[in-house]
GUTORVO-218412 format. One line per field, with one value per residue: x, y, z of N, C-alpha, C in turn. Coordinates in Angstrom, 2 decimals. Example, Ala and Ser with C-alpha at 12.3 -4.5 7.8 and 13.67 -1.06 7.14 Angstrom:
REM GUTORVO-218412
n.c1	[13.19 12.85] $
n.c2	[-5.69 -2.25] $
n.c3	[7.80 7.08] $
ca.c1	[12.30 13.67] $
ca.c2	[-4.50 -1.06] $
ca.c3	[7.80 7.14] $
c.c1	[13.20 12.90] $
c.c2	[-3.30 0.03] $
c.c3	[7.80 7.87] $
This chain:
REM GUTORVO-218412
n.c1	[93.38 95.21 97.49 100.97 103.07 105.23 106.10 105.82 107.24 109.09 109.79 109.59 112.26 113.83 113.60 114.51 117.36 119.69 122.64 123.06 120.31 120.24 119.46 120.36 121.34 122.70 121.50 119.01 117.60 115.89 116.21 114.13 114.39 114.87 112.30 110.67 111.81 110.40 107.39 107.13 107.72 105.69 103.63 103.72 104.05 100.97 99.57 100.43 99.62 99.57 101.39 100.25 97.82 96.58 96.90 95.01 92.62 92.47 92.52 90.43 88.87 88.47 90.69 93.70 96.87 99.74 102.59 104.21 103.62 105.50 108.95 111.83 113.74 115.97 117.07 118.43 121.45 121.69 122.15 124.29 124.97 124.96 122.66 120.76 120.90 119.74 116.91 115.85 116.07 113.88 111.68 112.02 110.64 108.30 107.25 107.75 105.50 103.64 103.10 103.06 100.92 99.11 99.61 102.14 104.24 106.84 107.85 107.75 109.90 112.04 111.91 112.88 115.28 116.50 116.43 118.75 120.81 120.86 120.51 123.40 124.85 125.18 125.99 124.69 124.37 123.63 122.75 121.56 120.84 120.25 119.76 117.97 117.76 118.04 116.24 113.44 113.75 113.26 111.06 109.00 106.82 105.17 103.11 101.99 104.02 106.35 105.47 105.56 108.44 109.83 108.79 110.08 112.88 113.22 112.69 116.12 117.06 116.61 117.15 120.48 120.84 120.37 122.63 124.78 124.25 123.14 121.34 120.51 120.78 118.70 116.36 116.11 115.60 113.03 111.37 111.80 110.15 107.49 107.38 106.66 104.96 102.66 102.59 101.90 99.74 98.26 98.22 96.82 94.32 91.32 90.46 88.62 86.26 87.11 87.98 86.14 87.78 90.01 90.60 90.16 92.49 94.61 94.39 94.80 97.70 98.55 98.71 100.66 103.25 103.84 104.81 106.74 108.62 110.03 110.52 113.21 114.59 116.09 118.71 119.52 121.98 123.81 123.77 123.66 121.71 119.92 118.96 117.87 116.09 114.00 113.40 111.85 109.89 108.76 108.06 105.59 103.97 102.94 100.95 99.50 98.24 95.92 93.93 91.45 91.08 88.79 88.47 86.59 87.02 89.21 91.69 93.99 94.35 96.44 97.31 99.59 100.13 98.36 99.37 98.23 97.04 94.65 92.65 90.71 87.41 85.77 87.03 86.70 87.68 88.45 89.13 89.45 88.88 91.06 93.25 93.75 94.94 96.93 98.34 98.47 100.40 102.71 104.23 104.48 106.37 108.25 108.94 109.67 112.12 113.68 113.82 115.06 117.74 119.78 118.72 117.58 119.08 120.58 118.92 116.11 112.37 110.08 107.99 107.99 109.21 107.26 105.45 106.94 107.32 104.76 104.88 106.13] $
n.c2	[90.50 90.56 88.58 87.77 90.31 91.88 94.75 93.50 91.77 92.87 93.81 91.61 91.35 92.87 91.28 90.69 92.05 93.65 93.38 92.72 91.34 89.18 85.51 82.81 80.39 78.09 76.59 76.94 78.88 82.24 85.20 87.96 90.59 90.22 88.90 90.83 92.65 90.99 91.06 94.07 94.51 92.08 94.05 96.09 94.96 93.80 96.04 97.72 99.45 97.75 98.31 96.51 95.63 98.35 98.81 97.14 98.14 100.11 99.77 98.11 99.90 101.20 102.66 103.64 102.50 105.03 105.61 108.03 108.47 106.62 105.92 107.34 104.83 106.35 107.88 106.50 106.84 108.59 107.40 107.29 106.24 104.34 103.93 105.47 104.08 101.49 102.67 103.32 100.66 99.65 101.25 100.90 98.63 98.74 99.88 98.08 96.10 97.54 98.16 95.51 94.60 95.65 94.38 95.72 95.02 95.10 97.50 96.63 94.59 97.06 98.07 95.39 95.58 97.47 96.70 95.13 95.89 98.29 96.42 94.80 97.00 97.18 94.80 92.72 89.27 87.65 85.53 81.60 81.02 82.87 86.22 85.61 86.87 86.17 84.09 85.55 87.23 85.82 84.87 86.82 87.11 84.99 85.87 84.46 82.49 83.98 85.54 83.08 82.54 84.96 85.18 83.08 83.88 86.53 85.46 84.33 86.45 87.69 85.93 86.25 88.66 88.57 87.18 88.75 90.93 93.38 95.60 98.49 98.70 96.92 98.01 100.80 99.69 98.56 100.92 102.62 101.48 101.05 104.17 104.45 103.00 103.52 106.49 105.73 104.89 107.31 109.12 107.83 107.58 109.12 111.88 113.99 112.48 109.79 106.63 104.01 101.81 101.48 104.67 103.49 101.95 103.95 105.29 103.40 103.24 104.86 103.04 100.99 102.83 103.59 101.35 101.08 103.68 102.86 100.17 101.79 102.93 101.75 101.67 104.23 106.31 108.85 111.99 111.43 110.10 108.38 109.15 111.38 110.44 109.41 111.34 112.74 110.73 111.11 113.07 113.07 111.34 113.05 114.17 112.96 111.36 113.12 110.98 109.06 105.62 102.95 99.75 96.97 93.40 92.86 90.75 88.80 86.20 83.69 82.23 80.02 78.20 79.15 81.58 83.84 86.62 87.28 90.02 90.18 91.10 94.49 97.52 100.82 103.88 107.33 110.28 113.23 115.65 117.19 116.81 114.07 115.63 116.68 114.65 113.63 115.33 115.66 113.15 112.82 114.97 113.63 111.21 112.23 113.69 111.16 109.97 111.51 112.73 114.44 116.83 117.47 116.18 118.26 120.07 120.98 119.85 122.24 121.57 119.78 121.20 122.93 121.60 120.83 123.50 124.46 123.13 124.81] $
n.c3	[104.61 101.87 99.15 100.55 99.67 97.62 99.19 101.68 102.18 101.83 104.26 106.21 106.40 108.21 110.70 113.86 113.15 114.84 116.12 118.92 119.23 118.30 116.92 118.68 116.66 117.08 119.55 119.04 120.65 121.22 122.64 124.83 123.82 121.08 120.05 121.03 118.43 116.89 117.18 116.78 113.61 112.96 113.94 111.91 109.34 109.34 109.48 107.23 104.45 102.04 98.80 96.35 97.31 97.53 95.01 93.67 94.84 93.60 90.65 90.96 90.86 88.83 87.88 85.97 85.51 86.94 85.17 86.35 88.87 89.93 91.13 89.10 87.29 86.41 88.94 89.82 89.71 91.94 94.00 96.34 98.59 101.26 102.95 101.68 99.31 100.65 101.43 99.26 97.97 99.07 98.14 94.84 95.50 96.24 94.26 92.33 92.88 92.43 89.87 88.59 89.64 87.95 85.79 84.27 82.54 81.72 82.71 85.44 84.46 84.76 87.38 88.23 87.39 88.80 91.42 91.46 90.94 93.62 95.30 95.00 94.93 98.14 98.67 99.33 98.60 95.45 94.79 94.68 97.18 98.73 97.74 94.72 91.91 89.23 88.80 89.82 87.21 85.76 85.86 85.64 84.59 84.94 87.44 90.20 90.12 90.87 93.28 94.98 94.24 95.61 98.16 99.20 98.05 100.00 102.32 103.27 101.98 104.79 106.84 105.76 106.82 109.28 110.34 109.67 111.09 110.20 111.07 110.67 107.84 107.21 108.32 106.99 104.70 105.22 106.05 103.44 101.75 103.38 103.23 100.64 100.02 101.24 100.15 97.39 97.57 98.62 96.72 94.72 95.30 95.35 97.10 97.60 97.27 98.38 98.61 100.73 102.18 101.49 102.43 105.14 105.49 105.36 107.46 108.98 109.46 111.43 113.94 112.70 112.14 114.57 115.51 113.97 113.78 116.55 116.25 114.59 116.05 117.83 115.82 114.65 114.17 115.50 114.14 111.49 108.19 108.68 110.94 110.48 109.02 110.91 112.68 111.35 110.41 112.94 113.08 111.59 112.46 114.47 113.06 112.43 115.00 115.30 113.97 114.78 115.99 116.55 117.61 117.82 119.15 118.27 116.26 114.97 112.17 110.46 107.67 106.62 104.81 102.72 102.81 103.62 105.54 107.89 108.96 111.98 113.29 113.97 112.89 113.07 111.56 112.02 110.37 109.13 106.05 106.01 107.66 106.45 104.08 105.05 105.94 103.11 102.12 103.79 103.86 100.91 100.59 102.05 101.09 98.45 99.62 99.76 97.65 95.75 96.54 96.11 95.86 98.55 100.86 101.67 102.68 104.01 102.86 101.94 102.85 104.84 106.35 106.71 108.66 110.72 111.79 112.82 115.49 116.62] $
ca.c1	[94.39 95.49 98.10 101.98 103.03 106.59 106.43 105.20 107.87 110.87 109.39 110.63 113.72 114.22 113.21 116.12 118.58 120.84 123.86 122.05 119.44 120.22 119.11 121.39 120.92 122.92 120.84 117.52 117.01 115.73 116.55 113.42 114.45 114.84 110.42 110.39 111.81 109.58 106.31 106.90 107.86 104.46 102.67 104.18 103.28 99.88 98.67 100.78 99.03 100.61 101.13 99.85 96.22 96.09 96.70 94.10 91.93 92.48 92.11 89.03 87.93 88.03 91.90 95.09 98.58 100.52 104.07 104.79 104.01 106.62 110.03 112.21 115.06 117.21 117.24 119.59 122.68 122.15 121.66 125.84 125.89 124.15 121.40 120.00 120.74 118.45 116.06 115.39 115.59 112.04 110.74 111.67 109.98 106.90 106.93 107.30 104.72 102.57 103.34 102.71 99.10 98.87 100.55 103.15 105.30 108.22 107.76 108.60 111.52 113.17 112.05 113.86 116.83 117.33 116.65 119.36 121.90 120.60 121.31 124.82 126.04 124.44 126.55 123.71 125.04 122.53 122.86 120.59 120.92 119.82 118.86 118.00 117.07 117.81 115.23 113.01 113.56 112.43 109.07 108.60 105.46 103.57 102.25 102.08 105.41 107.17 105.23 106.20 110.25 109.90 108.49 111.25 114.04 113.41 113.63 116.89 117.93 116.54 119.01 121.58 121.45 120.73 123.59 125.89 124.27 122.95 120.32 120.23 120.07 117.05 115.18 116.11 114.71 111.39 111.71 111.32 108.90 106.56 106.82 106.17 103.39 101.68 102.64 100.97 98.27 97.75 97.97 96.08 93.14 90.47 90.76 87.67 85.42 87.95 87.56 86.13 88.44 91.51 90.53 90.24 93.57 95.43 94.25 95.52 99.05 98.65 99.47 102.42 104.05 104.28 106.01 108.35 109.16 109.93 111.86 114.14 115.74 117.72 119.72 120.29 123.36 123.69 124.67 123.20 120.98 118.84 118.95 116.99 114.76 113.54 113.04 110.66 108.71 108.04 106.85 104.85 103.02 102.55 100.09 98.69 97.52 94.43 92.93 91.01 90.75 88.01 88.28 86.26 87.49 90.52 92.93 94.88 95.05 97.50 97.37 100.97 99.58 98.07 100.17 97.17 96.76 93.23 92.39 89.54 87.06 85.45 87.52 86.18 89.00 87.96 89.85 88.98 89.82 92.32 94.32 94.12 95.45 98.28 99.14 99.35 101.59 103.96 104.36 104.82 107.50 109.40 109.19 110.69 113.16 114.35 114.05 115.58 118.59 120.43 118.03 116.87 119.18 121.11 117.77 114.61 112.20 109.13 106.31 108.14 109.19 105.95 104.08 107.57 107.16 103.52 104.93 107.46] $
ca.c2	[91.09 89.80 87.63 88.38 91.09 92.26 95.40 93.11 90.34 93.37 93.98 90.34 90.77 93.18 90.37 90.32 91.99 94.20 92.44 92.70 90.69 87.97 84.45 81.73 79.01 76.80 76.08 77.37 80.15 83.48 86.23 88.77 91.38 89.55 88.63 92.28 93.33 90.55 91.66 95.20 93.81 91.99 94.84 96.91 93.79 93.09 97.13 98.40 99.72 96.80 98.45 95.60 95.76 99.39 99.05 96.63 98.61 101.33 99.05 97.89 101.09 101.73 103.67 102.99 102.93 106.29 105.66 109.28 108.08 105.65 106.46 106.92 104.10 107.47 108.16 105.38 107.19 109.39 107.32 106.74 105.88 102.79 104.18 106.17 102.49 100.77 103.40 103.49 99.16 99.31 102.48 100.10 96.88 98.97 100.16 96.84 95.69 98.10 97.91 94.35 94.39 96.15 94.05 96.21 94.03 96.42 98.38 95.40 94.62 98.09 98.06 94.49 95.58 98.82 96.07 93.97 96.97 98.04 94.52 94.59 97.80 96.94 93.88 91.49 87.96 87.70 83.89 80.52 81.04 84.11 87.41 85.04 87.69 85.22 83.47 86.20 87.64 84.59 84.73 88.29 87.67 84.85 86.58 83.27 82.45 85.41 85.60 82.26 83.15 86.34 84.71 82.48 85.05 87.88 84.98 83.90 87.59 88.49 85.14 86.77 89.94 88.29 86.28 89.60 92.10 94.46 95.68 99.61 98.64 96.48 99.12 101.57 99.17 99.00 102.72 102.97 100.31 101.89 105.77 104.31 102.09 105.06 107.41 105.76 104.68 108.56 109.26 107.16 108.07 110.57 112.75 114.82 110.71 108.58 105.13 103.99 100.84 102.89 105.68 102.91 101.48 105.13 105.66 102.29 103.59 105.48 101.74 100.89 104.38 103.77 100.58 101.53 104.45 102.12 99.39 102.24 103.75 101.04 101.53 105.18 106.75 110.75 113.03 110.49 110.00 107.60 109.87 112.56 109.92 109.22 112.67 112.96 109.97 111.15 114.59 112.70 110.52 113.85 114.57 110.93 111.95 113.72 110.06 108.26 104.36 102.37 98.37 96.06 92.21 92.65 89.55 88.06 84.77 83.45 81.03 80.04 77.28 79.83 82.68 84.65 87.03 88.05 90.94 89.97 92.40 95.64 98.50 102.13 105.38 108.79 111.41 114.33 115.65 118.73 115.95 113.54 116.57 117.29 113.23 113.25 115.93 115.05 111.88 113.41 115.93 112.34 110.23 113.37 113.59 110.11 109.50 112.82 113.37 115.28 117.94 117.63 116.03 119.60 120.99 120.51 120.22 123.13 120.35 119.55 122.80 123.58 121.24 121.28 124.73 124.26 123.03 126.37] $
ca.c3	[103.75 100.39 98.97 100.57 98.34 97.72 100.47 102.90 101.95 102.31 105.68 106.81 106.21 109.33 111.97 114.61 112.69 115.36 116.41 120.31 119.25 117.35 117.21 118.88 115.84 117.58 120.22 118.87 121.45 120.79 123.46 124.51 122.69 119.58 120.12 120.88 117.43 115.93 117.61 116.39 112.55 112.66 113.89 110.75 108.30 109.44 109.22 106.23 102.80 100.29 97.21 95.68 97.68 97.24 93.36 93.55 94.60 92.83 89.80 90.77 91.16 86.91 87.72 85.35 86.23 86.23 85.57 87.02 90.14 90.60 91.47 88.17 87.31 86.49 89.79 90.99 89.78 93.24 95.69 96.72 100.23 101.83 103.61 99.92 98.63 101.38 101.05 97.63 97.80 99.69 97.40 93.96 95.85 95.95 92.80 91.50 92.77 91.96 88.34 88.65 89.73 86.45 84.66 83.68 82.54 80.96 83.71 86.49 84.65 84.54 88.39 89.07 87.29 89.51 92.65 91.21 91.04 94.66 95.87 94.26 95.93 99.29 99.07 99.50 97.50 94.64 94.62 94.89 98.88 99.38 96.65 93.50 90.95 88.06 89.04 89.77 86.44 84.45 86.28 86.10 83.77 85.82 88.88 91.12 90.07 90.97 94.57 95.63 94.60 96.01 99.77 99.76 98.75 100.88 103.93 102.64 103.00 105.83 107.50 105.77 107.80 110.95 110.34 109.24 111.95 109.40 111.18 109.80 106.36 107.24 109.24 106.00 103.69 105.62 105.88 102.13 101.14 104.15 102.73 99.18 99.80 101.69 98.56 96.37 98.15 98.86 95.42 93.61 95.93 95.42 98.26 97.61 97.45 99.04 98.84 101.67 102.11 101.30 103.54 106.35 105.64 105.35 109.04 110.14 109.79 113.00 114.52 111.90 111.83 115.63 115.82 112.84 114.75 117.82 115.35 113.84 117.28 118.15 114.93 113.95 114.22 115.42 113.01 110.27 107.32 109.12 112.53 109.81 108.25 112.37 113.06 109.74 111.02 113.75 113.13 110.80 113.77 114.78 112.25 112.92 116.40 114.96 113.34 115.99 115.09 117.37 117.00 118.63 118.37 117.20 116.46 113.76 111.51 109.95 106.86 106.22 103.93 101.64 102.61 103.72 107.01 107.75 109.96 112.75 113.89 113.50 112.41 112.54 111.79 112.05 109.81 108.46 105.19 106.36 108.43 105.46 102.83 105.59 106.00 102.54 101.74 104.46 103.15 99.49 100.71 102.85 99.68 97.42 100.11 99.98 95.85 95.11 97.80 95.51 96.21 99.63 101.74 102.12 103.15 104.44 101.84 101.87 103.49 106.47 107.26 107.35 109.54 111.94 111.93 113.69 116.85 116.96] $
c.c1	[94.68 96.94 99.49 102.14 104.65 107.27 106.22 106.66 109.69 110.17 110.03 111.72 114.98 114.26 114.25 117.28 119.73 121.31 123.15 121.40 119.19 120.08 120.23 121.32 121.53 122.41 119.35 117.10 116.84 115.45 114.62 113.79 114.27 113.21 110.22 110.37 110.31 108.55 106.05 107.18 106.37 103.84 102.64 103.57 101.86 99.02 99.64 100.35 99.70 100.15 100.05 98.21 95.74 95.84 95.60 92.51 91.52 91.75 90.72 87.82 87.97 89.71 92.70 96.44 98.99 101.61 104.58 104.67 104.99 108.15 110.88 113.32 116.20 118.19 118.61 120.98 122.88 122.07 123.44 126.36 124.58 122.57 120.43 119.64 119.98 117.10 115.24 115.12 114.41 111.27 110.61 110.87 108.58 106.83 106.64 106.58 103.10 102.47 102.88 101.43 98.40 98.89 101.41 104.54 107.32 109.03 108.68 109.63 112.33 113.21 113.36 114.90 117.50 117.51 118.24 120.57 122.47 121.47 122.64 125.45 125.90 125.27 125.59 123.79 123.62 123.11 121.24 119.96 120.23 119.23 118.61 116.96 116.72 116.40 113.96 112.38 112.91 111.19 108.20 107.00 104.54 103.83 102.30 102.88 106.67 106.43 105.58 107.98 110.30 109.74 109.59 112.86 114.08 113.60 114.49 117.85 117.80 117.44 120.21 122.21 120.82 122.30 125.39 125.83 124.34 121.66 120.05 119.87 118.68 115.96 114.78 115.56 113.34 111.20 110.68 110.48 107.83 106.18 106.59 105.08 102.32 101.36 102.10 99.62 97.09 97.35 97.33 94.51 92.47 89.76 89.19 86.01 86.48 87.29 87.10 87.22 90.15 91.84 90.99 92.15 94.92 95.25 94.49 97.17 99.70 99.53 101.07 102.95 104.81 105.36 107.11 109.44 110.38 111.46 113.06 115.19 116.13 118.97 120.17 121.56 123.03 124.16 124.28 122.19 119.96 118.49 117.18 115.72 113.51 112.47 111.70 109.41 108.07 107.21 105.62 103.64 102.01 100.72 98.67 98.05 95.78 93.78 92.48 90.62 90.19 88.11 87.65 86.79 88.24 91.31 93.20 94.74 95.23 97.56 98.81 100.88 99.25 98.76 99.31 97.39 95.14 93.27 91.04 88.96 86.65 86.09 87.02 87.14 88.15 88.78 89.41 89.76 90.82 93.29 94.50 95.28 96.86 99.11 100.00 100.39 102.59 104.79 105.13 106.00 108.69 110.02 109.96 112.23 114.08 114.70 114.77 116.98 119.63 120.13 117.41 117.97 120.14 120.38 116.49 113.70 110.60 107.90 106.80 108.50 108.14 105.52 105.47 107.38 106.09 103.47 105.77 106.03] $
c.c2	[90.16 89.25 88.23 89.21 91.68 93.48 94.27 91.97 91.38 93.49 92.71 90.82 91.82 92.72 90.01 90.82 92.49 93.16 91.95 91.67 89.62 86.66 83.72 80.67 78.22 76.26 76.65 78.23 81.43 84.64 87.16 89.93 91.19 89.51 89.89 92.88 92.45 91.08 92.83 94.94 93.22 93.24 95.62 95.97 93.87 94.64 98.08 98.20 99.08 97.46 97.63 95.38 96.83 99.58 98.21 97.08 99.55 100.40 98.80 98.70 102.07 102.32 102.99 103.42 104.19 105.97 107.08 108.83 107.07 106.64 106.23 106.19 105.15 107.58 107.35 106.12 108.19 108.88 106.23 105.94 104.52 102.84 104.66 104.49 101.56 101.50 103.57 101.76 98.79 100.34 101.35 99.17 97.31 99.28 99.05 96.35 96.44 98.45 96.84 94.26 95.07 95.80 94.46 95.53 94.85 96.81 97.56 95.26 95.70 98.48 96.70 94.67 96.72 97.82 95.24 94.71 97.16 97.18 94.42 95.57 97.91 95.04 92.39 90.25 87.61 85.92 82.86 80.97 82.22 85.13 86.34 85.74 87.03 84.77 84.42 86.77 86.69 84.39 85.84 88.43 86.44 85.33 85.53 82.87 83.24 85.47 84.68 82.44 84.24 85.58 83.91 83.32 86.23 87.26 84.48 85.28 87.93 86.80 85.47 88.05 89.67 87.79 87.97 90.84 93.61 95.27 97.23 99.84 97.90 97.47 100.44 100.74 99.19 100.40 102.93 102.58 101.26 103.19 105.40 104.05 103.13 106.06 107.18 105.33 105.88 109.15 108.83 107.42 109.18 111.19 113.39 113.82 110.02 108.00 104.60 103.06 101.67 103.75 104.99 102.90 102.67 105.26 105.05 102.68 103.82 103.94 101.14 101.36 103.83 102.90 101.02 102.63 103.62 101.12 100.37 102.54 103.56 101.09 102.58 105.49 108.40 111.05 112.09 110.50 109.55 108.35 110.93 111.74 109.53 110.20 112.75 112.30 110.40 112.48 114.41 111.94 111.65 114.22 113.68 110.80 112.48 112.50 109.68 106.87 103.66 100.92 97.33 94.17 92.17 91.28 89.33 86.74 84.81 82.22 80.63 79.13 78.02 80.95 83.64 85.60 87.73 88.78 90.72 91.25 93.63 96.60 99.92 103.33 106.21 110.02 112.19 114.94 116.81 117.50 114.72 114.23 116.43 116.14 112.89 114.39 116.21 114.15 112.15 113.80 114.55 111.87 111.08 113.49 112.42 109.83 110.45 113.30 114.70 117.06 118.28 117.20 116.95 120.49 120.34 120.70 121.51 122.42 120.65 120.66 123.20 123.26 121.47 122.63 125.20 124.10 124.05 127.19] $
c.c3	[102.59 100.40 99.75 99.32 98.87 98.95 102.03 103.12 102.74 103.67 106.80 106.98 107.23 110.63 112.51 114.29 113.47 116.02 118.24 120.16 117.84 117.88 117.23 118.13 115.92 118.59 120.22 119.85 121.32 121.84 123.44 123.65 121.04 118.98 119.90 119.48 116.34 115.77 116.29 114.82 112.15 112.63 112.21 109.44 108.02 108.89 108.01 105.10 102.14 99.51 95.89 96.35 97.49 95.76 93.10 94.11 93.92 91.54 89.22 90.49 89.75 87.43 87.17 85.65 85.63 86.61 86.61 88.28 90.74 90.05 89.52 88.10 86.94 87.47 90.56 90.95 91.22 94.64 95.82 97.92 100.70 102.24 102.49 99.52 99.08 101.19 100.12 97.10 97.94 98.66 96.45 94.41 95.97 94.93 91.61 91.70 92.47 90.35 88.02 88.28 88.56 85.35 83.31 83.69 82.38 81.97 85.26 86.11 85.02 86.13 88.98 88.81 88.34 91.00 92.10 91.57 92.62 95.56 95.89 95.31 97.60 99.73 99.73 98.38 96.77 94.03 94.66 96.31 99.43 98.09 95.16 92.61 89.36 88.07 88.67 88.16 85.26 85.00 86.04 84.97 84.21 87.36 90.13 91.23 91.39 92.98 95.34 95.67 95.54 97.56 99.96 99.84 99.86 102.56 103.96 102.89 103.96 106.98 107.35 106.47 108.61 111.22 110.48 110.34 111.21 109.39 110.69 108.59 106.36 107.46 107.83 104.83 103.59 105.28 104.30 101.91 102.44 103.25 100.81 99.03 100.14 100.49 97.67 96.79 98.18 97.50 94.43 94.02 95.55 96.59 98.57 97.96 97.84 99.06 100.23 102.73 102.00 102.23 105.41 106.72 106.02 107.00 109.67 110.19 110.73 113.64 114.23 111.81 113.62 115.95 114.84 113.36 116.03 117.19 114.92 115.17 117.43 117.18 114.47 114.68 114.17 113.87 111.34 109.99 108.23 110.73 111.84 109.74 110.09 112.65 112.34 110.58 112.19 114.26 112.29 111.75 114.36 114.38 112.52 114.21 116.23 114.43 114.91 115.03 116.83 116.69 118.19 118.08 117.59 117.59 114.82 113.27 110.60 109.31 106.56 104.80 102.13 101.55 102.52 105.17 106.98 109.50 110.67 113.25 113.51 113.56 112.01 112.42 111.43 111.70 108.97 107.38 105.51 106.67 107.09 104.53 104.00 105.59 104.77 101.54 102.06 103.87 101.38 99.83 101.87 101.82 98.89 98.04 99.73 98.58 95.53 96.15 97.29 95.61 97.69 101.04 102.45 102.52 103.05 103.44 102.58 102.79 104.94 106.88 107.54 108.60 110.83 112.46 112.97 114.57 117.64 117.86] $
């Protein structure tokens, strides 16, 4: 896998967070459960589409950035309530980095300023200690810069909501950054020639969909936003049932040095394009949900009714 990249970095910053399973940092002990949430946190890390590897391939692959596909900075005036506001924190953090790998410079800023906002009404202290966007923003045009601030703030917040027991807004941050990175991943793809590399990675989800699934339960709330966004996911897994992924020699390492993870082992997925087209217009009709609530979260949007509809 390629360099940390800003989805991968908000993904940290859910490690341990419910009040249950928090780290004793006065005597350095970390409860099983706490390993448990980590575990499932890696798993999500190690097999999620970075924006920033998918735009790079895309890239490579002769394609140029389409603003339309990223979420618009308009949008922020609708997202009022906390969970919209976590939600939409992980959507911008992919977007910025997929602007990035473009070097859309413009573009990154008008993304870090909507994170900065975000941040603000989410009550996350945009200081030295923890969110340092200042910073951030004076790097925002070298690339190496900006990835080393970025790896150190996002573990800076993610202490601050172990520390505060804010584990819903974490899980809703992943949340977003997940159904973004997928979204554009899906989108930037040519469906009809898929990449082969691309194609792989879209079918590793099956694995990361599951733990994310797994990570979110302990934290929704009935009758709530994040109860819905659950539900979604997991009629979405649904869909995810039809890939088959065969791996022989699988394992993990872990450069911390370089800030690398490499995937061991042979990797074969098996998806067909019907189950591709349906993955990604699930996915389409989640992401619309979540960027757009103004319109959707009083009704189901047209997608998912459908494929729920399938198990009626």
């Amino acid at each position: 896998k390629t360099n940390l990249i800003i989805l991968a970095l908000i993904l940290l910053v859910s490690c341990n967070t419910s009040q249950q399973n928090k780290i004793d940092t006065k005597n350095g002990e970390i409860d099983s459960a706490s390993i448990h949430d980590q575990k499932l946190v890696e798993k999500i890390f190690y097999n999620v589409p970075a924006p920033l590897e998918m735009a790079k391939l895309a890239k490579d692959a002769g394609m140029i950035f389409n603003p339309e596909l990223t979420n618009p900075i308009e949008n922020k005036q609708y997202y009022i309530d906390q969970t919209s506001q976590a939600l939409n924190l992980g959507v911008y953090g992919a977007d910025l980095s997929y602007a990035r790998i473009f070097d859309q410079v413009q573009e990154s800023i008008s993304f870090l300023s909507v994170i900065r906002e975000l941040t603000d009404q989410l009550q996350i202290p945009q200081d030295e200690k923890t969110m340092n966007l200042e910073l951030m923003e004076k790097n925002i045009g070298n690339r190496d810069s900006l990835m080393h601030i970025i790896t150190k703030m996002y573990g800076d917040v993610d202490i601050y909501l172990k520390e505060n027991n804010r584990g819903l807004i974490a899980v809703m941050i992943i949340s977003g950054g997940w159904i973004e990175g997928n979204y554009l991943a899906l989108a930037t793809m040519d469906k009809d020639n898929p990449n082969k590399k691309v194609l792989q990675r879209i079918g590793e989800q099956k694995y990361s969909l599951e733990s994310l699934i797994k990570l979110i339960e302990p934290h929704v709330k009935t009758d709530h936003k994040s109860a819905e966004i659950l539900n979604d996911l997991k009629e979405l897994y649904k869909l995810y049932e039809d890939v088959t992924i065969t791996t022989i020699n699988q394992g993990v390492e872990t450069n911390s040095d370089k800030g690398t993870t490499t995937l061991k082992g042979e990797t074969t997925v098996e998806i067909d394009n019907e189950t591709l087209m349906n993955i990604s217009d699930y996915i389409t009709g989640l992401r619309n949900k979540i960027t757009k609530p103004q319109n959707f979260w009083s009704q189901q949007t047209k997608t998912l009714l459908l494929y729920k509809n399938r198990e009626q």
